[in-house]
Backbone and ligand atoms as CSV (ligand in chain L), in Angstrom:
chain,resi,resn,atom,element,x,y,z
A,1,UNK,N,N,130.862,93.029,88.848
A,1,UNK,CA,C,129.875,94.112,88.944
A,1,UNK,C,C,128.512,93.526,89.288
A,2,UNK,N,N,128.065,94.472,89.862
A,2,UNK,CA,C,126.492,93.923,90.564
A,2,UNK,C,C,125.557,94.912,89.506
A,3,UNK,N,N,124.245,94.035,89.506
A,3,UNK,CA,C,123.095,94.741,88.575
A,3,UNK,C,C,122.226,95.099,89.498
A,4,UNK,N,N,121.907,96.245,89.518
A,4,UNK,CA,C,121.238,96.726,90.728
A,4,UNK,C,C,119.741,97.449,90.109
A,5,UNK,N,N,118.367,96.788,90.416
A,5,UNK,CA,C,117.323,97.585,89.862
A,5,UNK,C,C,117.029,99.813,90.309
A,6,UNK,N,N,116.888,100.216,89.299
A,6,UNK,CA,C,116.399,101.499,89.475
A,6,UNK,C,C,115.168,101.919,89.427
A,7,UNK,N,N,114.513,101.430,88.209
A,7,UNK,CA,C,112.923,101.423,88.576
A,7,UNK,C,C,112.570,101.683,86.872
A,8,UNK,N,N,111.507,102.192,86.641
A,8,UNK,CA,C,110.879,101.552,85.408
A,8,UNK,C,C,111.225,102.909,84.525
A,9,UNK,N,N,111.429,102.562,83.120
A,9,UNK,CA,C,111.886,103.826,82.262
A,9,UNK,C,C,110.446,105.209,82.437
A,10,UNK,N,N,109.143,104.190,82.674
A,10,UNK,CA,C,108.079,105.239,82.919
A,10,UNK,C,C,108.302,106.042,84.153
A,11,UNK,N,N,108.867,105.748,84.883
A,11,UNK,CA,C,109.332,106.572,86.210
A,11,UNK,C,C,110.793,107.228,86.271
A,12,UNK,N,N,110.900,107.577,85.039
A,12,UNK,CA,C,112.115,108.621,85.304
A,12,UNK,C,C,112.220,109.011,83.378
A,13,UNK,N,N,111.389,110.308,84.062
A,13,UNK,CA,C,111.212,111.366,82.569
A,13,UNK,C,C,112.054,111.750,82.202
A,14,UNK,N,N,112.614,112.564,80.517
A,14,UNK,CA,C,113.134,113.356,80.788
A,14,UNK,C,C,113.671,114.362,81.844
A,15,UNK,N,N,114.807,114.864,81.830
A,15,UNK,CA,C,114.913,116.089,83.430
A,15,UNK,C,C,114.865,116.011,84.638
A,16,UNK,N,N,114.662,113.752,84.397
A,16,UNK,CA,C,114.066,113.242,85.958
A,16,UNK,C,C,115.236,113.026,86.434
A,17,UNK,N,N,115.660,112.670,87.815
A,17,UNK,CA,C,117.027,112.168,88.394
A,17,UNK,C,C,115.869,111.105,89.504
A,18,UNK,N,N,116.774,110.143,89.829
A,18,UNK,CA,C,116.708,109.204,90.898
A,18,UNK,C,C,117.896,109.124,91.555
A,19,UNK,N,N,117.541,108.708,92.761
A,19,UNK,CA,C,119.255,108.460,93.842
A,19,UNK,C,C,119.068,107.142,94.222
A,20,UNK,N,N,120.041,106.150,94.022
A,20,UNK,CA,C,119.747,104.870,94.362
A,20,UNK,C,C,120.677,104.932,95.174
A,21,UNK,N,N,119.810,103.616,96.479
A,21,UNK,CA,C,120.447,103.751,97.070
A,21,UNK,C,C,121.928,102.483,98.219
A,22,UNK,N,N,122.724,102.425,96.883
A,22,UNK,CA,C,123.761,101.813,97.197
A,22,UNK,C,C,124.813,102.047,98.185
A,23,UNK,N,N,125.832,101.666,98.086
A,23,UNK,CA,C,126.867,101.911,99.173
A,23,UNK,C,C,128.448,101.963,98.243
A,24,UNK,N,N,128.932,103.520,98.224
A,24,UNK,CA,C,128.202,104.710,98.178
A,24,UNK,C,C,127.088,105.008,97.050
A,25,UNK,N,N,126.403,105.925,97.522
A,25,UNK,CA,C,124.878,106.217,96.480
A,25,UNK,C,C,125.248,106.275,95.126
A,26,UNK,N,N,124.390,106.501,94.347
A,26,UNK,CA,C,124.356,106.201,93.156
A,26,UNK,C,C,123.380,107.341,92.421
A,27,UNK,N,N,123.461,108.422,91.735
A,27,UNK,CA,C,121.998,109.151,90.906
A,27,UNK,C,C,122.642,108.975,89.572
A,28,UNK,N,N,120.943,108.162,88.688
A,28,UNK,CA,C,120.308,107.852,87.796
A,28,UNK,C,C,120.204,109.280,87.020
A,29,UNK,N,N,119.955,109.682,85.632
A,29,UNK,CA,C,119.903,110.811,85.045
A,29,UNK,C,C,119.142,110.049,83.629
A,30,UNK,N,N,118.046,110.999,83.576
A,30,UNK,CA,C,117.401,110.679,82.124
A,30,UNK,C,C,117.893,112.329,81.246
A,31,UNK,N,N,118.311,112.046,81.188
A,31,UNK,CA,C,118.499,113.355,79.779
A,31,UNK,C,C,118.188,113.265,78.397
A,32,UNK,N,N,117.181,113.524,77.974
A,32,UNK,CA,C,116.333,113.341,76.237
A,32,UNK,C,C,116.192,112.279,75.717
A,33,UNK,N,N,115.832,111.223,76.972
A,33,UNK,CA,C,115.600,109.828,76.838
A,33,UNK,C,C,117.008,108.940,76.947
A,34,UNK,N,N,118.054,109.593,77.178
A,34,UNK,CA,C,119.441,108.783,77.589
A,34,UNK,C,C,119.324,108.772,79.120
A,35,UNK,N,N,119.815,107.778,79.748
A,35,UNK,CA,C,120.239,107.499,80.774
A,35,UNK,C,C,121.796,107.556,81.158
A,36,UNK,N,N,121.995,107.988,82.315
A,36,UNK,CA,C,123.040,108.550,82.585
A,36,UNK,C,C,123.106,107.839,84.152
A,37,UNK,N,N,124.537,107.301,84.992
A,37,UNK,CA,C,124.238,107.055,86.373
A,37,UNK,C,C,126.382,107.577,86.564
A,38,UNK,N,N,126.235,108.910,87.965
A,38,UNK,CA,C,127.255,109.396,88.117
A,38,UNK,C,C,127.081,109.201,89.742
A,39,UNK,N,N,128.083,109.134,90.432
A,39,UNK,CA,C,128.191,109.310,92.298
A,39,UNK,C,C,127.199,110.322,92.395
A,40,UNK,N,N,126.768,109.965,93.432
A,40,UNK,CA,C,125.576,110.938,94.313
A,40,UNK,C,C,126.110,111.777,94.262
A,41,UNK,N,N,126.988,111.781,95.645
A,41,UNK,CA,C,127.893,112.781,96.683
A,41,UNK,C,C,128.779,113.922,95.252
A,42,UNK,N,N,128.230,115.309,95.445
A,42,UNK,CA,C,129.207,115.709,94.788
A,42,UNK,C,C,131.145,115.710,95.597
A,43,UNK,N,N,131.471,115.867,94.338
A,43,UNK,CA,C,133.254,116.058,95.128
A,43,UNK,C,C,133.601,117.033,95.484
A,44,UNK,N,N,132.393,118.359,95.735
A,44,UNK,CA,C,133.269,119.363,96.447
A,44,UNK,C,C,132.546,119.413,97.822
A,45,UNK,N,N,131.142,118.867,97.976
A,45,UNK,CA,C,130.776,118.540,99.452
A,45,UNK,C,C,129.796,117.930,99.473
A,46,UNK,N,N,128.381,118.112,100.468
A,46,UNK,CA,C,127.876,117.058,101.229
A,46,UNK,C,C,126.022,117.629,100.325
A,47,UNK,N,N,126.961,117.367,99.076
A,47,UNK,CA,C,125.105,117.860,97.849
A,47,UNK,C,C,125.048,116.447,97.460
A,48,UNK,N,N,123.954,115.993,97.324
A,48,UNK,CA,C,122.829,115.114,96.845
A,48,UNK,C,C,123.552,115.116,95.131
A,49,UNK,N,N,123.974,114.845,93.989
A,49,UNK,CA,C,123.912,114.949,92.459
A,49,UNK,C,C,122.205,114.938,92.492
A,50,UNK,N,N,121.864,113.925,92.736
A,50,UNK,CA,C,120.515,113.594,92.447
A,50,UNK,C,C,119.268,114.628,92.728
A,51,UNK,N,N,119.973,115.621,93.266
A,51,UNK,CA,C,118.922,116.705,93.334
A,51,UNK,C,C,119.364,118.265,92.796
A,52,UNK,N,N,120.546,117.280,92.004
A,52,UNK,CA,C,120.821,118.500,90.761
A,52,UNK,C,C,120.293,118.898,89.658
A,53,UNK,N,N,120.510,119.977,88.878
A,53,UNK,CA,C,119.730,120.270,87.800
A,53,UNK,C,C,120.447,119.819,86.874
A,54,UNK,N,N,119.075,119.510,85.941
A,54,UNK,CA,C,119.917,118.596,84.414
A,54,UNK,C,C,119.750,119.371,83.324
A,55,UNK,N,N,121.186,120.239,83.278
A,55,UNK,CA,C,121.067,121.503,81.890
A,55,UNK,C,C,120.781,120.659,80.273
A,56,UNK,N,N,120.311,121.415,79.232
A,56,UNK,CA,C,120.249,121.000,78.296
A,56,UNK,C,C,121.607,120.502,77.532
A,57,UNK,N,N,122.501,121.016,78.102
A,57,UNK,CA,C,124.231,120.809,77.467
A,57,UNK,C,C,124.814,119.229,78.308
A,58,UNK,N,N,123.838,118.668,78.967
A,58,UNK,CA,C,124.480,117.282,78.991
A,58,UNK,C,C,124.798,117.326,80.159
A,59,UNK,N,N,124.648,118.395,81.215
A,59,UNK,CA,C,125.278,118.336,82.296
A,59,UNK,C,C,124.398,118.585,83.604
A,60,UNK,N,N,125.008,118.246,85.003
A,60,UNK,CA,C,124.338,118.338,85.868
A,60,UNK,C,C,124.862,119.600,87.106
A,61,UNK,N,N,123.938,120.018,87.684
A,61,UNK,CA,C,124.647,121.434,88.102
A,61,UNK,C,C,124.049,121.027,89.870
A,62,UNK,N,N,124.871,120.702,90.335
A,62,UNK,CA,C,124.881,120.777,92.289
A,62,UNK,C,C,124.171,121.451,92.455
A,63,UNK,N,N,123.357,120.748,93.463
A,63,UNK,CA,C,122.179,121.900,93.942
A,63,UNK,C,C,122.672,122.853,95.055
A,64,UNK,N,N,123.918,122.860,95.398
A,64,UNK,CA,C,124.259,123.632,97.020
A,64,UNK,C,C,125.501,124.879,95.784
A,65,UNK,N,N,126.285,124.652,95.148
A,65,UNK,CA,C,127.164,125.259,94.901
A,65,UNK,C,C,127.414,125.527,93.387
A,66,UNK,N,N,126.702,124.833,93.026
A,66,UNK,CA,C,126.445,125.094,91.031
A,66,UNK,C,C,127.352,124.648,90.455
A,67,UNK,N,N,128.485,123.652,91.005
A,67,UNK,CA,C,129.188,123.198,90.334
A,67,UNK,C,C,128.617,122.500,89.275
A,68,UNK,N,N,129.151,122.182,87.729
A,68,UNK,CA,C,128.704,121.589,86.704
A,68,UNK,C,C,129.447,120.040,86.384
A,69,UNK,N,N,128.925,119.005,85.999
A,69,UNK,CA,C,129.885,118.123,85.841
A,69,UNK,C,C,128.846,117.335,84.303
A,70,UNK,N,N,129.853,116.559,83.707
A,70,UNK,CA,C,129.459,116.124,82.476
A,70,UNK,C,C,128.545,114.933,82.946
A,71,UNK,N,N,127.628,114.712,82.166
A,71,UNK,CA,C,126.663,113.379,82.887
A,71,UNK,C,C,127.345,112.328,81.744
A,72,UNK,N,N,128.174,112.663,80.926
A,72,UNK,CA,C,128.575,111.436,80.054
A,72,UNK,C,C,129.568,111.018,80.860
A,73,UNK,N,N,130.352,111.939,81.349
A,73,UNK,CA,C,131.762,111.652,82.043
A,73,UNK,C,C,132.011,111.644,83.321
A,74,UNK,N,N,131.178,112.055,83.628
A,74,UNK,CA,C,131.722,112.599,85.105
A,74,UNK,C,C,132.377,114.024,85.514
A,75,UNK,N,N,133.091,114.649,84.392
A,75,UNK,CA,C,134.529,115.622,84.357
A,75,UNK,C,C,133.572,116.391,85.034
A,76,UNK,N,N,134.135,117.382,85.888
A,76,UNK,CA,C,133.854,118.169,86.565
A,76,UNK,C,C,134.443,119.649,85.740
A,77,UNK,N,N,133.157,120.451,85.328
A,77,UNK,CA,C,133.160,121.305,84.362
A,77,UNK,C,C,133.551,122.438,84.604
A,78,UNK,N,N,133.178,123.166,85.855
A,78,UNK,CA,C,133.340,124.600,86.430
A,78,UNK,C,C,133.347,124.215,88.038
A,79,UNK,N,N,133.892,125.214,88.870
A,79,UNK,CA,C,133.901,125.739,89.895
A,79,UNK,C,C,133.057,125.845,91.031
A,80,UNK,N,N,132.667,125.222,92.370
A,80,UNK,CA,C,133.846,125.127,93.461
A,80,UNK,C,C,134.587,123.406,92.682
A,81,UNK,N,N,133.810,122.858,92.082
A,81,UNK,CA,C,134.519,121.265,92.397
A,81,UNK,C,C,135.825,121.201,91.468
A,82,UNK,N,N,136.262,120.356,91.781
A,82,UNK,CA,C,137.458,120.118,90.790
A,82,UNK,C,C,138.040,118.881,91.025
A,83,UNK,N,N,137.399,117.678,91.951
A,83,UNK,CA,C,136.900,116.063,90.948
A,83,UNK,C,C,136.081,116.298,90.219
A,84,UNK,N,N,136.327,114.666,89.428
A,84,UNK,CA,C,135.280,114.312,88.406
A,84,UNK,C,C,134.302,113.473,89.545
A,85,UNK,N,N,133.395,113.333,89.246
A,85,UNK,CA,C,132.453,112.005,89.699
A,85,UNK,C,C,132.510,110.971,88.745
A,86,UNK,N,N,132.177,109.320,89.646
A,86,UNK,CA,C,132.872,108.946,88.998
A,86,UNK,C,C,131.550,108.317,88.304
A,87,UNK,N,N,131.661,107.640,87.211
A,87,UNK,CA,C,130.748,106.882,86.514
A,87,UNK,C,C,129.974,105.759,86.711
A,88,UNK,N,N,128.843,105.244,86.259
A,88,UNK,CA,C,128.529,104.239,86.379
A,88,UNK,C,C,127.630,103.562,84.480
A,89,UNK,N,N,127.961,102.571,84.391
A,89,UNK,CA,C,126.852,102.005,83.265
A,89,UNK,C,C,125.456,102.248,83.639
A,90,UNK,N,N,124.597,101.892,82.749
A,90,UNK,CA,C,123.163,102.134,82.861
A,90,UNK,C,C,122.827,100.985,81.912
A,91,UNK,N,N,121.613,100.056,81.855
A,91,UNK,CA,C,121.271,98.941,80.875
A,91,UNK,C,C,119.727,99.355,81.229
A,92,UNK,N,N,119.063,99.020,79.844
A,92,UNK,CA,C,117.890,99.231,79.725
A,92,UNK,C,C,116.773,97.935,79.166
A,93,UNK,N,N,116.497,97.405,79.863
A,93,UNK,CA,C,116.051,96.138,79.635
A,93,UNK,C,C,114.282,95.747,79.825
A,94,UNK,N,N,113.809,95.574,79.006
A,94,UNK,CA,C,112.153,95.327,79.000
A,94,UNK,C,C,111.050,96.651,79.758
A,95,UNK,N,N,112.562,97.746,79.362
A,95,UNK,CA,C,111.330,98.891,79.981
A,95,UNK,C,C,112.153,99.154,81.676
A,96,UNK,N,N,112.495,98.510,81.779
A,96,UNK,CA,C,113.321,98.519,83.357
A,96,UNK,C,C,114.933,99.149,83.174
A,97,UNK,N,N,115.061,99.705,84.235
A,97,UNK,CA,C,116.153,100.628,84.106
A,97,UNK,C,C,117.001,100.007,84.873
A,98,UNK,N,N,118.718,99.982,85.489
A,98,UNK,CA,C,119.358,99.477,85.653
A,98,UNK,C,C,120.843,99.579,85.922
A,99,UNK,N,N,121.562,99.682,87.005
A,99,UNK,CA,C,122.735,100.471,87.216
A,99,UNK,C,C,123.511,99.091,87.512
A,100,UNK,N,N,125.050,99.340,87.134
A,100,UNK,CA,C,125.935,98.481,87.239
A,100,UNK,C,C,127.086,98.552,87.931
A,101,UNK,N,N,127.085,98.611,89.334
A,101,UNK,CA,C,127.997,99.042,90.351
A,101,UNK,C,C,128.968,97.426,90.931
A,102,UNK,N,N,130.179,98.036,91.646
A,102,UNK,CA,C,130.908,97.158,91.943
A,102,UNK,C,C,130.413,96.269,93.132
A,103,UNK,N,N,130.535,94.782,93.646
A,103,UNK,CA,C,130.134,94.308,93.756
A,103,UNK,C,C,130.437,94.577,95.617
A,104,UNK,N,N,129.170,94.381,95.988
A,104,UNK,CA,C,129.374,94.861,97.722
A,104,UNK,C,C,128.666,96.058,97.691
A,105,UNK,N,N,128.515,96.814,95.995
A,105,UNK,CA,C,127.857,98.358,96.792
A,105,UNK,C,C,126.283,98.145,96.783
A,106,UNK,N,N,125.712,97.150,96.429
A,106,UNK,CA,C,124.369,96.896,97.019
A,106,UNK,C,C,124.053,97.035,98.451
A,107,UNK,N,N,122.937,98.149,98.902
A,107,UNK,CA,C,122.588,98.223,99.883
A,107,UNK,C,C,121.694,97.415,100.576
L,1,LIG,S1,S,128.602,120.789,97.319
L,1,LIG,FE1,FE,128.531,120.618,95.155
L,1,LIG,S2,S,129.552,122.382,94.441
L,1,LIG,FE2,FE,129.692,122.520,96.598
C-alpha cells in the first residue's frame, strides 16, 4: 500500500469532502471529526462521491442520483446504486491527513 498525502486536518471541516487525486480517484470524508476515504466514482455512474452530501447518519448521498452509501463501509444503502464503493484507510498524523491506497494508484 502506498501513503498518499490529502492535506491538513485544518482543511477539511466537518461536512468537508476532498477528491484526491489518484488512479482511480479517491474522496476523503470528515464526518464529526472522523475521517472517512471511499472510491470517487459512484457505482451507479459518472458522479464525483466527493461532491456528495455528508448526511448526519454516517452516510454519503451522490450528487447526480441520491444514491446513499455508508462512509464506514462503503455498502451501498438505497437506490439507483447497488455496488458498494470500495474502501480506503485514513491515518492521521501531526495534524496531516492521509489515505492508504494500493500501490501504482498514485497519480
Ligand atoms: S450516478 Fe450516483 S446514483 Fe446515479
Amino acid at each position: 500500500m502506498e501513503k498518499i498525502h490529502v492535506c491538513s486536518t485544518a482543511d477539511l471541516s466537518p461536512g468537508e469532502s476532498r477528491r484526491v487525486d489518484t488512479s482511480p480517484a479517491v474522496a476523503v470524508f470528515n464526518h464529526d471529526g472522523s475521517y472517512y476515504a471511499l472510491a470517487d466514482l459512484c457505482t451507479h455512474g459518472n458522479a464525483s462521491m466527493s461532491e456528495g452530501y455528508i448526511e448526519d447518519d454516517c452516510t454519503v448521498e451522490c450528487p447526480i442520483h441520491t444514491a446513499r452509501f455508508c462512509l464506514k463501509t462503503g455498502k451501498a444503502l438505497t437506490q439507483p446504486a447497488n455496488e458498494d464503493l470500495a474502501t480506503f484507510d485514513v491515518l492521521v498524523e501531526d495534524d496531516e491527513i492521509y489515505v492508504m491506497v494500493p500501490e501504482g494508484a498514485a497519480a
